[in-house]
C-alpha positions as CSV (number, residue, x, y, z in Angstrom):
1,X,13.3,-22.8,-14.2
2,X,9.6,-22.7,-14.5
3,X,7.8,-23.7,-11.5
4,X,4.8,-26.0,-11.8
5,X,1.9,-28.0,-9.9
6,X,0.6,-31.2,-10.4
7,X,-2.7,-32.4,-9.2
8,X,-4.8,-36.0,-9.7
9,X,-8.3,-35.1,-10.0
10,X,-11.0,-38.3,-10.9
11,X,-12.6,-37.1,-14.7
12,X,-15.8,-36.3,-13.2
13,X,-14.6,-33.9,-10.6
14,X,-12.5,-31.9,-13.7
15,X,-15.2,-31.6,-15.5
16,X,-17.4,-30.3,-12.8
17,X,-14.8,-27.5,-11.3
18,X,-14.6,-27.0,-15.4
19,X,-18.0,-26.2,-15.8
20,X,-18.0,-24.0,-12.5
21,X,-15.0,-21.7,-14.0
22,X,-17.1,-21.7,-17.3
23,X,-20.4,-20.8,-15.6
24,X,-18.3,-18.1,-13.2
25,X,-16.8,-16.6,-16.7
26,X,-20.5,-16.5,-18.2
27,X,-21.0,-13.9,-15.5
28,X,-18.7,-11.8,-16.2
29,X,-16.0,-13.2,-13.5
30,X,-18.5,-11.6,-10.8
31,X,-17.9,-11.3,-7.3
32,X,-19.1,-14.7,-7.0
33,X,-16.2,-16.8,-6.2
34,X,-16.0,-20.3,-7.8
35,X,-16.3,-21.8,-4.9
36,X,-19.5,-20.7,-4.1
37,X,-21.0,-22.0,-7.4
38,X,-19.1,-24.9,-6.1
39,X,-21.5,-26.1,-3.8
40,X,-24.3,-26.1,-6.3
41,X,-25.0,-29.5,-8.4
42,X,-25.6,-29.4,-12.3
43,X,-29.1,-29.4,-13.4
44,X,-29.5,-32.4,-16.2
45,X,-29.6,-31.7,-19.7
46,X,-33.4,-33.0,-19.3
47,X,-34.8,-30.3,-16.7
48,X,-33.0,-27.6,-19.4
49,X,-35.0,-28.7,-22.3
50,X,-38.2,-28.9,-19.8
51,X,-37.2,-25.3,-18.9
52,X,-37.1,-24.1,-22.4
53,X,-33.2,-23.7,-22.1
């Protein structure tokens, strides 16, 4: 038997812990842990393109 877990998260907070684990990867899976970048908000699309990103 393979054991499993099962959590309810709202589609706005998956996406956001999604881009965190994405973000942490781009690093090179640092000793930043997730959480830390965590506590950060996104930037909007629109402040990237006004950044030159």
């Amino acid at each position: 038997m393979t054991a499993s877990i099962t959590v309810n998260l709202s589609d706005a907070l998956y996406e956001r812990r999604l881009r965190v684990l994405a973000a942490w990867w781009c690093l090179g899976s640092s000793a930043l842990e997730p959480q830390l970048l965590m506590q950060y908000e996104p930037v909007p699309p629109a402040h990237l393109r006004l950044a030159g990103l």
